[in-house]
C-alpha positions in Angstrom: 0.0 0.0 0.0 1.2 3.7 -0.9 2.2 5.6 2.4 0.9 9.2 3.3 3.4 11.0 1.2 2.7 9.0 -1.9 -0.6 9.2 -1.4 -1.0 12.6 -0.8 1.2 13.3 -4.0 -1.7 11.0 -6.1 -4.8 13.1 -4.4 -2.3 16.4 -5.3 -2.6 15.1 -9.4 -6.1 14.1 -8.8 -7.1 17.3 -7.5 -4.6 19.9 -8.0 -3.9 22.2 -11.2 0.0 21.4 -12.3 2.3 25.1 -12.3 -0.1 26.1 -9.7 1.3 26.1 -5.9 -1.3 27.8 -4.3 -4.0 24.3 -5.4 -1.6 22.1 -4.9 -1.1 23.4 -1.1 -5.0 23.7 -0.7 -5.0 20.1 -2.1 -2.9 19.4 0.6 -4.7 21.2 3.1 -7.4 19.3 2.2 -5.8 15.9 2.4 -4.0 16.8 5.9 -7.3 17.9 7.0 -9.9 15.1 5.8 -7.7 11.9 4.8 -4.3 11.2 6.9 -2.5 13.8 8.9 0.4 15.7 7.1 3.9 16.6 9.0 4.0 20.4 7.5 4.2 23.9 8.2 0.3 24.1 7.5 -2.1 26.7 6.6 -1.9 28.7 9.6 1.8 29.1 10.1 2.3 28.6 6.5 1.5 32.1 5.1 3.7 33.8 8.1 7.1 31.6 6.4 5.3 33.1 3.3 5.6 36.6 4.1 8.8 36.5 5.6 10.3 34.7 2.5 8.2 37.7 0.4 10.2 40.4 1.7 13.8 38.8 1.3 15.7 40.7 -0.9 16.4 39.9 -4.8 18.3 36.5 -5.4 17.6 35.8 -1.9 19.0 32.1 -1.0 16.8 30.1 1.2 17.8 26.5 3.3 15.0 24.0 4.0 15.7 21.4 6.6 13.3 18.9 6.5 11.1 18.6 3.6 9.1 15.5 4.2 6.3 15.8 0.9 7.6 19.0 -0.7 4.7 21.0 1.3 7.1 23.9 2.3 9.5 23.4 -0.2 6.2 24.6 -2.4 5.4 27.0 -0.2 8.5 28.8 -0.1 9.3 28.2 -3.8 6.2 30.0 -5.0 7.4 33.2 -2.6 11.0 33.6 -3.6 11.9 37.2 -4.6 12.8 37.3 -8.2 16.1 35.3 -8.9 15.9 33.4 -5.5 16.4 29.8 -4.8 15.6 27.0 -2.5 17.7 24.4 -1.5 16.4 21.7 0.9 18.3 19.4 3.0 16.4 15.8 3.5 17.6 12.3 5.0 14.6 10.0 3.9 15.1 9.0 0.4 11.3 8.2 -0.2 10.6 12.0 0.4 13.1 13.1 -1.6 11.5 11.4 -3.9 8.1 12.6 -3.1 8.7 16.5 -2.6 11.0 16.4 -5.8 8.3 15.2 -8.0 6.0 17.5 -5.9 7.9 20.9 -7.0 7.9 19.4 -10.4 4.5 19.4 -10.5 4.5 23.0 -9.0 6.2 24.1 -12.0 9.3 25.5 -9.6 12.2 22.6 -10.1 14.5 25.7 -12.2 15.0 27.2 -8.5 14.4 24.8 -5.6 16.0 21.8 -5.7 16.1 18.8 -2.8 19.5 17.3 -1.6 19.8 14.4 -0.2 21.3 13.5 2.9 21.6 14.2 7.2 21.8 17.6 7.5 25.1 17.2 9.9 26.6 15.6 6.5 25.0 18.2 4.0 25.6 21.5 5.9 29.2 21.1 6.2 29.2 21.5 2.3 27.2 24.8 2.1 28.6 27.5 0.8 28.0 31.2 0.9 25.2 32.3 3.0 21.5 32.0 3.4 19.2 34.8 4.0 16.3 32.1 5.5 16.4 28.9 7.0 14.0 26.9 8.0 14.2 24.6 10.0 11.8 21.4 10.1 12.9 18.0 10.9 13.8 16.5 14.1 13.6 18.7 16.8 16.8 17.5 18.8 18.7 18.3 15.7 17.4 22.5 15.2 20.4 23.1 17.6 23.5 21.3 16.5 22.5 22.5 13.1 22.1 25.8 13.8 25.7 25.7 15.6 26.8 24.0 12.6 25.6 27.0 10.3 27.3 29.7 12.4 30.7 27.4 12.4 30.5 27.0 8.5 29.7 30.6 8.6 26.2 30.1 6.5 24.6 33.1 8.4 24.8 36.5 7.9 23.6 39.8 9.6 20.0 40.4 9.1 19.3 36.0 8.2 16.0 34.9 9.3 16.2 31.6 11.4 12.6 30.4 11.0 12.1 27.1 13.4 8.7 25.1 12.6 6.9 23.0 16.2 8.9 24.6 18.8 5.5 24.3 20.5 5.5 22.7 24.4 4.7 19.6 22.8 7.9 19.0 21.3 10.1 20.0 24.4 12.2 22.3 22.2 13.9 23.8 25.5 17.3 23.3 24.2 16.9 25.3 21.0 15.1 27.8 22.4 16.9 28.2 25.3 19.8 28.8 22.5 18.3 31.2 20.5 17.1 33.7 22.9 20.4 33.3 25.8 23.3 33.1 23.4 23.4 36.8 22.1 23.1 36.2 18.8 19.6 36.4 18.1 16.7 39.2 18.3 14.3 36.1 18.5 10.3 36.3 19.1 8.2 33.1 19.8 4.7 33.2 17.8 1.8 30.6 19.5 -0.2 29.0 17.2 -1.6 25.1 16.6 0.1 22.0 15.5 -1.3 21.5 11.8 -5.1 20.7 11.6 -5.5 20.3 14.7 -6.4 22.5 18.2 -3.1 21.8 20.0 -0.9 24.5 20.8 2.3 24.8 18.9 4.5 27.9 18.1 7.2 29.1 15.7 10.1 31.0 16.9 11.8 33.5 14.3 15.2 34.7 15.0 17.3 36.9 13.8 20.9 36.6 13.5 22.9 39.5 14.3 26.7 39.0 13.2 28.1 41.1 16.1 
């Protein structure tokens, strides 16, 4: 039998018009909300990784850890400024497969594009620096890869460190604890629900600052 990401990429061609993000994330709205539940940003949270993607700058270069079905990867494709890109970071090689074919079918493969691999592997190659990350995959990793991206230097002043369920049901003390003690952060925690449903959840956007 297909698992939730395959199936969820069928009900996306089923339902969905191809080169069009914004059906093919109500298409999977619609299938996190009515058929099996969906690990992704969502539509709540969702259009605030939107908007801050939105007002990145011209060729802005954006990092995805954690792409599970391509939801965000979608998402935040269909936002770039003009000239940005998307690079994701993901260790499961049946979502790679999944969210690759997914941004196909969103018409936006000429500027994101899915790596495979563990992010403590992948990051270490990186070059240059990112003006976004985002960062959803396993919670006991948001920290040790956020040190890795200040070691490799892939911040810069001004980057936006956007961190996906840092709610209290994912006891993301570490991280946070982190991002709002170490000085190098104006950081701001913003409450919201874990993905169709009423739990609470939260996102914490951070901003580095060099100095």
């Amino acid at each position: 039998m297909p698992d939730t990401r395959s199936s969820a990429l069928a009900h996306v061609r089923q339902t969905a018009t191809r080169n069009d993000p914004v059906s093919i994330l109500s298409a999977l709205d619609d299938y996190g909300m009515n058929h099996e539940f969906l690990m992704n940003v969502g539509p709540e949270k969702g259009p605030l990784l939107a908007a801050r993607v939105g007002a990145l700058g011209k060729g802005a270069r954006v990092l995805e850890l954690g792409c599970f079905c391509g939801y965000s990867a979608v998402l935040i494709g269909s936002a770039l400024p003009e000239g940005g890109t998307l690079t994701g970071v993901e260790v499961d090689a049946d979502s790679v497969q999944v969210a690759r074919q997914m941004i196909d079918y969103a018409g936006l493969s000429n500027h994101v594009s899915i790596v495979h691999g563990a992010s403590d592997v992948i990051i270490p190659t990186l070059s240059g620096s990112f003006e976004l990350v985002f960062l959803d995959h396993w919670k006991d990793l948001y920290k040790p890869d956020l040190l890795a991206l200040e070691h490799h230097q892939l911040l810069k002043e001004g980057s936006v460190v956007f961190a996906d369920n840092v709610g209290p049901a994912f006891n993301p003390k570490e991280y946070l604890d982190y991002v709002r003690q170490c000085g190098h952060y104006d950081t701001e925690y913003h409450r919201s629900h874990i993905e169709y449903t009423d739990r609470e959840d939260g996102i914490e956007i951070s901003i580095f600052r060099a100095g």
